[in-house]
N, C-alpha and C positions, 0 to 999 in steps of 0.2 A: 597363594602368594600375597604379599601387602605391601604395600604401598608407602615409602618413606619418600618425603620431600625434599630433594637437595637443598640444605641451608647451608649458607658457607657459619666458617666457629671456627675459633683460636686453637693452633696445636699446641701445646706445653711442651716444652723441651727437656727432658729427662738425659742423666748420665749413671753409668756405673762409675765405680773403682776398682779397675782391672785385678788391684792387688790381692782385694778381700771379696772382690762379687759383693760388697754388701749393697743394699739399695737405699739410695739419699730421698725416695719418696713414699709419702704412704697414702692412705686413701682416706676419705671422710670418715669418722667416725662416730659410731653415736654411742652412748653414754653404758648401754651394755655390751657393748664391744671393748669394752677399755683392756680387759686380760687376755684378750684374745693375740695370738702370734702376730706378729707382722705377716707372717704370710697366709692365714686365714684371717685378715681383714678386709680385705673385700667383698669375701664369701658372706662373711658376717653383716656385713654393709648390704649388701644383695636381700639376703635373706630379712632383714630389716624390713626394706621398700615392700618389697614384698607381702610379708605379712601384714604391713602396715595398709596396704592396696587392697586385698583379700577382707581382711575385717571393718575398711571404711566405705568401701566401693561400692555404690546403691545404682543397679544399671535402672536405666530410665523402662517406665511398664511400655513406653510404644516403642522400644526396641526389642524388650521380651514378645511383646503381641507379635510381632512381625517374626520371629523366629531366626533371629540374625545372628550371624554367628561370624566372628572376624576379627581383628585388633584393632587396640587403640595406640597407636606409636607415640609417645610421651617424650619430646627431648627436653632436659633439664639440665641445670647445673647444679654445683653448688658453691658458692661465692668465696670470699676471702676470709667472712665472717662467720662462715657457716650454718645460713639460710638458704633455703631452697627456692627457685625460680624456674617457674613452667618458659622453654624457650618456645615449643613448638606444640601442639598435636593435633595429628593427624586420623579422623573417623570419619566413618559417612555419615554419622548422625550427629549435630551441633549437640544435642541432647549428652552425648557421649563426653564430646569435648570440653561442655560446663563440666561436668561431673568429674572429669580428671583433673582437672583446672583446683576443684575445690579439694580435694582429695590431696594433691601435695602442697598448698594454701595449709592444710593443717599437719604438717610435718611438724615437729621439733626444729630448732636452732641447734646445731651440732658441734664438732670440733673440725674446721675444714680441712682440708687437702693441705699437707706442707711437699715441700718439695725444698731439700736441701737446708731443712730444718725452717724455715719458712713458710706462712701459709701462700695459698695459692687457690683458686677455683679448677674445678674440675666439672665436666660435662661429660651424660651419660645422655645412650637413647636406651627407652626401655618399652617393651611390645607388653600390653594386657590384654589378657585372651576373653572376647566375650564369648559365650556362656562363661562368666565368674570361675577362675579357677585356682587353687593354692598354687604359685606357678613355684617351680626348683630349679629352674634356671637363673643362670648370673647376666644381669647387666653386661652391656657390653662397654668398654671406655674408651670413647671415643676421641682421648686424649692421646692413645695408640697407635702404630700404624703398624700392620701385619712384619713379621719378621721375613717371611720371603714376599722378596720385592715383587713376584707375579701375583701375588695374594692380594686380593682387593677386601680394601675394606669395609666397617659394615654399611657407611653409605653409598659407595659403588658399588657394595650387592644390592641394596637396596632400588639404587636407580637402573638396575637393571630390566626390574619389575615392573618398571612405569610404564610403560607402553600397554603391557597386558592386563593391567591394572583398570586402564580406560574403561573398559567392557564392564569389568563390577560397578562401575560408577552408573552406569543405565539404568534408569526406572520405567517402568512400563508406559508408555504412552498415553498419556493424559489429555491430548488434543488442545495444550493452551492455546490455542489461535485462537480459539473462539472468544478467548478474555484477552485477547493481547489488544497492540497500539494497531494492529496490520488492515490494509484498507479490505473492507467485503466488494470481491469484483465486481460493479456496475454493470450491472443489465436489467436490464425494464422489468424482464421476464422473472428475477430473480428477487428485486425488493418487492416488487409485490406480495411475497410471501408473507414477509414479515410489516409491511407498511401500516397494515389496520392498527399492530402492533402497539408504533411507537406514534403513531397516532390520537391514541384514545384521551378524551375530552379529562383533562388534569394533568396528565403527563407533561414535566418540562423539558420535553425533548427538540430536539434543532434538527429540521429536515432537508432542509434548504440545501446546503452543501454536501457536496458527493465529493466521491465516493465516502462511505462513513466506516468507521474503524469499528471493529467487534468489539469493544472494548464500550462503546458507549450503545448499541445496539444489546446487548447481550442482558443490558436491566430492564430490557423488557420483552425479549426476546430468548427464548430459551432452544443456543444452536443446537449443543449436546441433546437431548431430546427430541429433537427433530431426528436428526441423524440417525438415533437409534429406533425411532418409530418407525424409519425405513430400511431396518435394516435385517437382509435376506440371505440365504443360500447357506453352507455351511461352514464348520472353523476350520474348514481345512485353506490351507496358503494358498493356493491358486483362485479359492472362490471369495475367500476373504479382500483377496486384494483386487478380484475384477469387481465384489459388488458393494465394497462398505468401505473401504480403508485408501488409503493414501500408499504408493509404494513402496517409498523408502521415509521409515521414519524412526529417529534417533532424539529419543531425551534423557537428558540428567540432571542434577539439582539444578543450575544456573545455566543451562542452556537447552534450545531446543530444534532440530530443524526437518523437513520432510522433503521428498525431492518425487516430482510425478513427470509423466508425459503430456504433451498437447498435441492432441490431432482434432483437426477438420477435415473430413471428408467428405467432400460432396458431387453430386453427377445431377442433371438437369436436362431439363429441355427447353429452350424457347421457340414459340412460333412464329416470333419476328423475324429470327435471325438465319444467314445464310449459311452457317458452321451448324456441327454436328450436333453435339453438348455444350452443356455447361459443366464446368465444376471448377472448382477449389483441394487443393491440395497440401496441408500445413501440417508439418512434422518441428514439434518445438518442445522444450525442457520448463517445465516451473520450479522453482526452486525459493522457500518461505523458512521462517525462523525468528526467533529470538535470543537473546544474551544476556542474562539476566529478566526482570520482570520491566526494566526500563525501555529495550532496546529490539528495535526487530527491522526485518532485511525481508527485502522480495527481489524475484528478479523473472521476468518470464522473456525467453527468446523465441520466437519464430523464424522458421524459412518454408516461404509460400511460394507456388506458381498457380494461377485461375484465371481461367476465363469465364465471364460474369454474361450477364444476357447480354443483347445488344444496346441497348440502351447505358445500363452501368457501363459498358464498356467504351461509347460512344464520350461517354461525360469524365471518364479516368481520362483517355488521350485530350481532351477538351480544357483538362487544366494542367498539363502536362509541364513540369521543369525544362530547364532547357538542355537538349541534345539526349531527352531521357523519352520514352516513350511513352508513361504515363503518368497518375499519382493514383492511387487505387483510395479511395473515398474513405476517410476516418485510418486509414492504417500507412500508407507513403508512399515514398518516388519508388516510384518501378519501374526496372528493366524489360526489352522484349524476351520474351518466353517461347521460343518454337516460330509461328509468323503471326500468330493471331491469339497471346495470353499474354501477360504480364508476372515478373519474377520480383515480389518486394516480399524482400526481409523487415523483420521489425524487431525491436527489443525493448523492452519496457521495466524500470526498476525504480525502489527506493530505498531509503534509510528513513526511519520513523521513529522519532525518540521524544519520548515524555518523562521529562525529569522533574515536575511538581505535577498534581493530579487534575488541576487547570488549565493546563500549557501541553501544546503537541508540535514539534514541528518535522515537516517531511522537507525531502533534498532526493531532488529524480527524473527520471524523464516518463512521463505517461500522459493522463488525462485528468481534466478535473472540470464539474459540471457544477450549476449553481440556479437551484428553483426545486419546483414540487412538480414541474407537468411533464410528459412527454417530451417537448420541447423545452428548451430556453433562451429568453432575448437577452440574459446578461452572458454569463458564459457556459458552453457547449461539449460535449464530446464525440463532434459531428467531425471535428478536425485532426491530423493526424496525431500521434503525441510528441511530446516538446517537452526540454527540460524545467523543471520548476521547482518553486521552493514556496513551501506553503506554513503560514502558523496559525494554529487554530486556539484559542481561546474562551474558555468556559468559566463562568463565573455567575451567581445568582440566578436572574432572569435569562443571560445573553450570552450566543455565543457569536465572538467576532474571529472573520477568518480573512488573513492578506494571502496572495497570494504573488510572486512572481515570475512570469516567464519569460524565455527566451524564443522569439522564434523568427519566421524567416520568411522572405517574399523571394521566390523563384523564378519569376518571369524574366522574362531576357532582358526586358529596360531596367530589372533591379539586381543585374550580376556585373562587379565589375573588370575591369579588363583582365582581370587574371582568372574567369571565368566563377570566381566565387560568388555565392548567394547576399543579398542583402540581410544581415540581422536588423531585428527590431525585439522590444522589450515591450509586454504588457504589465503591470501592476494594477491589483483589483484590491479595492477592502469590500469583506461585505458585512453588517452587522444585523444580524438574526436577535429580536427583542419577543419574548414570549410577556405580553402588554397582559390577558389572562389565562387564565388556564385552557379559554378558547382562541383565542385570537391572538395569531404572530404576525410583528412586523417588521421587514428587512428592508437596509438600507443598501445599494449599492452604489457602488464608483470603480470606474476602470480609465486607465489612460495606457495611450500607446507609442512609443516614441521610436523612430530608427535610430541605428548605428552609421555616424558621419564621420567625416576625417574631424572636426571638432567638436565631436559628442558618444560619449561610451554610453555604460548603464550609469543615468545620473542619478544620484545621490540625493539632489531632494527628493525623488519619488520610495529611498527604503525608508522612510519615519510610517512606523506604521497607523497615525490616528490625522492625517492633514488629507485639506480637500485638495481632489487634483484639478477641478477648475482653476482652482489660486494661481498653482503651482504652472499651469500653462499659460495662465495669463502673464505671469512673471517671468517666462523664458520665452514668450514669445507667442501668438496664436496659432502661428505655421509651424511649432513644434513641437507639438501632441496633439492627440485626437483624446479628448477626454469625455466620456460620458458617466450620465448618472439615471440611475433604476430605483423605483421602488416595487416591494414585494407585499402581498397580506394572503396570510393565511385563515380560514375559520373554519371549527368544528362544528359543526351544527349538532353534530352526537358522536356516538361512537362510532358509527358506520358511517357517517356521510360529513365532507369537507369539501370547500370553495374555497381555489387559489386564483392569482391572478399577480401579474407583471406588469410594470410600466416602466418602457424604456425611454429616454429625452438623450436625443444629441446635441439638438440645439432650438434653441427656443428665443422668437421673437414674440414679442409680447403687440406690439404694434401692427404686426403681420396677423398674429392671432384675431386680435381686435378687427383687425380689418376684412377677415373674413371672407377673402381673397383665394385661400389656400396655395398660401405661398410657399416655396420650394424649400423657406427656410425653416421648416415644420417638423424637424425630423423627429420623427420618436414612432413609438410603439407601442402594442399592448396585448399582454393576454390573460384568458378566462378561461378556467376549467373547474370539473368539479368530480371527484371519487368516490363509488357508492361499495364497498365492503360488505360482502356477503348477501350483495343484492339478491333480494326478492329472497330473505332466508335462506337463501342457496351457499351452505360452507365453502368459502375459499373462491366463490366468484367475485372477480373486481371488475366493476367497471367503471369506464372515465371517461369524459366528454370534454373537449380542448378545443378553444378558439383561438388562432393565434393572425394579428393584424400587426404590419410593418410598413408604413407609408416611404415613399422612394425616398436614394437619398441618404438611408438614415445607414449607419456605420462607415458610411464611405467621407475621402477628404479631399481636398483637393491638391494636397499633395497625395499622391496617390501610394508613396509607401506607407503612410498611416493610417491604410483600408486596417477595419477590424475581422484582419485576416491571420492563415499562417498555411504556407503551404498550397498559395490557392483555392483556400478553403475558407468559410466563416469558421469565425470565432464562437457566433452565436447561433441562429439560426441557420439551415443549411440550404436553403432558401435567399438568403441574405437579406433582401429589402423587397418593396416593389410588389407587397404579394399578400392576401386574406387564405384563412387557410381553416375549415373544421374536421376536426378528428375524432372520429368513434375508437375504443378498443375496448376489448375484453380478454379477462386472462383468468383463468380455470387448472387448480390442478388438486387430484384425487390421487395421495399417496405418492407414487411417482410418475404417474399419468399424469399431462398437461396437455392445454389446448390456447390457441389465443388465439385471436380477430382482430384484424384492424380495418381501419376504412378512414382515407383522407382524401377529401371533396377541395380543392384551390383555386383561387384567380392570381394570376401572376405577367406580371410586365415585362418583355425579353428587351433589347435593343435589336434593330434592321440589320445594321451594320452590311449595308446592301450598295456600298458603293454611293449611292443618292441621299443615304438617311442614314448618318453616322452619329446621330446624337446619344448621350445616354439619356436613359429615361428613366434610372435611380434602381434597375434593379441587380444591378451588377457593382460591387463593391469595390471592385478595384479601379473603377474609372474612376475619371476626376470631375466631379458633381459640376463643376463650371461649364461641362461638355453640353448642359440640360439645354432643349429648343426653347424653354421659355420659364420664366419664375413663379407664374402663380397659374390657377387653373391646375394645379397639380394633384392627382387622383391615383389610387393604387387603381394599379395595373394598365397604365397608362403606357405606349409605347407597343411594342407586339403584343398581344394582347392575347394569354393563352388560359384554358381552362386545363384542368387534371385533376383524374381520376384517381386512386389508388388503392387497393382491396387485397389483404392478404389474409388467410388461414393456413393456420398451423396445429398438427399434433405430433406428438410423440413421447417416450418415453425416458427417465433419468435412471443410465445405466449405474451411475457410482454418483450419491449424495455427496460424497466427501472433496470429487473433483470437480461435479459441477458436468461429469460426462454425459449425454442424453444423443440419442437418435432421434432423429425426426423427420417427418415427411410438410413439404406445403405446397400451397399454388399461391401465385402472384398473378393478378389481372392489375395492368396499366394502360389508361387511356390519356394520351398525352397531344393537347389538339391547339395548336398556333393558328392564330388568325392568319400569319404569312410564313409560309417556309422560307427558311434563310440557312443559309452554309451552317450554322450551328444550332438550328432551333426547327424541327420539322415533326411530322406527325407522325405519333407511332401507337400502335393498338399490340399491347405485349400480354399472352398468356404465359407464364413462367411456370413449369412444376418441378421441383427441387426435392432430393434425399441423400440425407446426411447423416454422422457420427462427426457431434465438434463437443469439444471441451468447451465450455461456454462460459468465457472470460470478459469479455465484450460487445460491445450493442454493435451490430450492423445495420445501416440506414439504406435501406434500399428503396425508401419515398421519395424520390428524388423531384 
């Protein structure tokens, strides 16, 4: 069947004369038709088009290659004058549609359609059959309407077809995600693969900002060949789709979309705790696409219930929303689960459209991270996700990226009498400069301001190239929290790079000078460095991370303008107050993988013990004026705690295409307070864990 397009078109009103039956209309005529009867004039007319289609009509060779066989529906007219004009047509191939295009482009100028001895236009739709054929059928005129009135005409038989029509329109599966606008899920475990990659010493690629789009990844990266170099079992649909394919997937010219499952499964043991297991339990839908080559959609849903060791679990109820039982760490508010799990749903989506090859912008609610290391002191995806709106910007040397969100402070002094959550707005720029072909330097700026009975999301802060220092000083100092970062990248070669961060909240130059180490000190800094296929070993990476954050620093004194969301940082997950070195290694051979980590820290808690309520800068939400004193100020000052952290992991990627993998690990934590207090005590946790998770995002279990 084929496929005509409802267009609406002018009916011509026609009459007899009862008396004589004679007909007051006749049909185009072209110049050999002139002897012909009135009532083989349109046969004549037919046969015309026709021949004339047959002897001009050159089908394109990559239609012939392909062996396609189908119509081309051609609606025309022809005019007052007796010229011919293409109104519509309809092929799967544009190829086709030029060519018919030119095909009646060289028709003759004719004698048009009178009606009542007057000319008149007339419209016809007319089907050409590819393979090329001398067709003997007549046009239809569609200037007619069937003589019984249940009799549909030929564009209601035509739309009849449209629905089953849909299915011819499918072309085999070409996996464009991997060239699209669509973000590559963030996990550690995951760009490493491709990092040496976009990496390598000349490359003008921007790393800095996450998560990154396939679409700029993919020039130096090559997914489709990965995909296939792992790809096993046989063509049959069951094994196709447990070990290489995506489940539901559907493309055609100008669209595309796939639809898969999410699970996390997992069961554990801790030997801290006084319950049975661990586990996690997450049944959720993915769902990815595009609309055209401009336009593309995500959206992934989860519904979870877990229980986490004791520790994670001890620090979920520890930042808990109010009259909620927990916040589960990077993912959100949860419910109680049974007497001892916690029940949070999560959803996460966007819209991503690049309408010049420069320009990207996203509108969604998820995450977004900004640096090279393991960590990051500008922004994080250690915190739950929050809606945002992100543009990204590529041009020359540089790529610059704003970012803004919305998010929210939950504690009970930030809800107001009608039990709702405080908003508050972040906006970040960051501008990523490849200075040469070794050496990147980025700049950062973030400000954060709440939502008050005389203040929304203000307006100065969407210009996306002004500094928000300015901008805070001009509305006030007590009315943003504005800080600013810089970043540097260096290749040393193609295997081996040193990054490094510097955060500043606020800076007394006087204070510095004085050398004092005054409380008004805040900033930060960190050091890492990435050795690629170390020690000649294909596909091992490893990376070495210092991260130092003097108390203090993100936190305000008004305390809804902590660089928080959710009781969470923004940046570090850790918040302030805390030195921190990081080993990790990550290993994977085909679909085998392995990874190690090991995080050695000092960090500063507050008493909060009745006697000794002060902050002591490593808790973000307090209000830094709470400090015992202003200078003399040193990380880890206050409870005074060391930690341990050591985790190995192996297992297996069951389907490249979703990212599904099994795996088994142990967690050793050594977590040792100078003074145990209601929220801060000593815990020695072996954790052994095994799972099946879809693996979409990073979980932080360094805590």
């Amino acid at each position: 069947m084929k496929k005509f397009v409802i267009i609406s078109f002018l009916f011509i009103q026609y009459s007899f004369l009862a008396q004589t039956n004679f007909l007051y209309e006749k049909p185009p005529t072209f110049s050999e038709c002139d002897n012909v009867d009135l009532e083989m004039l349109q046969s004549c007319f037919d046969n015309k088009i026709f021949t004339h289609i047959f002897n001009t009509f050159n089908v394109p060779e990559t239609v012939t290659s392909e062996n396609y066989k189908g119509d081309v529906v051609v609606l025309f007219e022809v005019d007052k004058e007796g010229s011919f004009r293409v109104i519509y047509v309809d092929a799967v191939y544009e190829s086709l549609k030029e060519e018919a295009k030119r095909v009646f482009d060289e028709l003759p100028k004719i004698k048009p359609a009178t009606y009542n001895g007057n000319p008149t236009f007339k419209q016809y739709s007319i089907p050409i059959k590819i393979p090329l054929v001398n067709q003997a059928v007549t046009t239809q005129d569609l200037s007619k309407s069937p003589a019984n009135p249940n009799e549909l005409t030929a564009l209601e038989k035509a739309s009849k077809t449209e629905y089953d029509s849909v299915n011819k329109k499918l072309t085999p599966y070409s996996r464009k995600e991997y060239k699209s606008q669509l973000n590559i899920p963030f996990t550690h475990s995951y760009y490493s693969r491709f990092d040496r990659s976009i990496n390598l010493v000349g490359t003008n690629s921007h790393t800095a900002s996450k998560p990154y789009v396939y679409e700029d990844v993919s020039r130096y990266y090559d997914f489709k060949a990965e995909k296939d170099s792992l790809k096993k079992g046989s063509d049959s649909f069951v094994s196709r789709k447990l070990w290489n394919e995506r489940l539901v997937r559907v493309e055609a010219k100008h669209y595309w979309f796939a639809i898969d499952p999410i699970f996390d499964f997992e069961v554990g043991k801790d030997t801290d705790a006084s319950f049975g297991t661990t586990y996690n339990n997450t049944r959720g839908v993915n769902i990815q696409g595009g609309l055209g080559k401009k336009f593309n959609f995500y959206a992934s849903v989860f519904e979870s219930q877990g229980r986490f060791p004791e520790y994670y679990n001890q620090y979920a109820e520890s930042i808990k929303a109010v009259d909620e039982a927990g916040i589960v760490p990077g993912r959100g508010i949860a419910k109680r689960f049974n007497t001892d799990a916690f029940d949070y749903p999560v959803a996460e989506a966007y819209l991503s459209y690049t309408p010049v090859s420069f320009f990207n912008v996203q509108f969604g609610h998820g995450k977004n991270f900004i640096g090279d290391g393991y960590r990051s002191l500008f922004v994080s995806d250690v915190a739950s996700p929050s809606p945002f709106l992100k543009l990204n910007t590529t041009f020359w040397k540089i790529k610059y990226t704003n970012t803004w969100m919305w998010l929210k402070d939950v504690r009970p002094s930030a809800t107001d009498i009608n039990g709702a959550y405080l908003s508050k707005y972040m906006a970040t720029h960051f501008l990523s400069w490849n200075a040469t072909k070794r050496l990147n330097i980025g700049f950062f700026e973030s400000v954060i301001w709440a939502k008050t009975a005389n203040r929304g999301f203000d307006i100065n802060y969407i210009n996306p190239i002004i500094f928000y220092r300015a901008i805070e000083f001009e509305t006030g100092q007590d009315s943003g929290n504005a800080i600013m970062g810089l970043s540097a990248k260096y290749k040393i070669n193609d295997n081996i790079n040193v990054y490094g961060q510097f955060i500043l909240d606020e800076f007394s130059l006087s204070d510095v000078s004085a050398g004092n180490k005054s409380w008004k000190n805040k900033n930060g800094y960190q050091l890492g460095i990435k050795y690629y296929n170390a020690f000649k070993l294909k596909n091992l990476m490893l990376q070495a991370e210092y991260n130092r954050v003097r108390p203090y620093t993100y936190s305000h004194n008004t305390t809804f303008l902590n660089y928080g969301h959710n009781n969470q940082s923004m940046a570090h997950l850790w918040g302030a107050n805390f030195s921190e070195f990081i080993l990790i290694g990550r290993y994977h051979y085909k679909r085998w993988f392995g990874n190690a980590k090991l995080v050695v820290g000092e960090r500063g808690f507050d008493f909060n013990d009745g006697s000794d309520d002060f902050s002591y800068g490593g808790d973000i939400y307090r209000n830094y004026n709470e400090r015992p004193y202003d200078t003399g100020v040193v990380i880890g000052q206050g409870n005074n705690t060391t930690t341990f952290f050591g985790n190995l992991q192996a297992g297996y990627v069951i389907n490249p295409a979703t990212n599904l993998r099994i795996f088994a690990d142990v967690t050793f934590r050594d977590f040792n307070p100078e003074a145990q207090t209601v929220s801060t005590f000593k815990s020695n946790t072996v954790w052994f864990n095994f799972g099946i998770r879809t693996d979409l995002f990073n979980w932080y279990f360094d805590l």
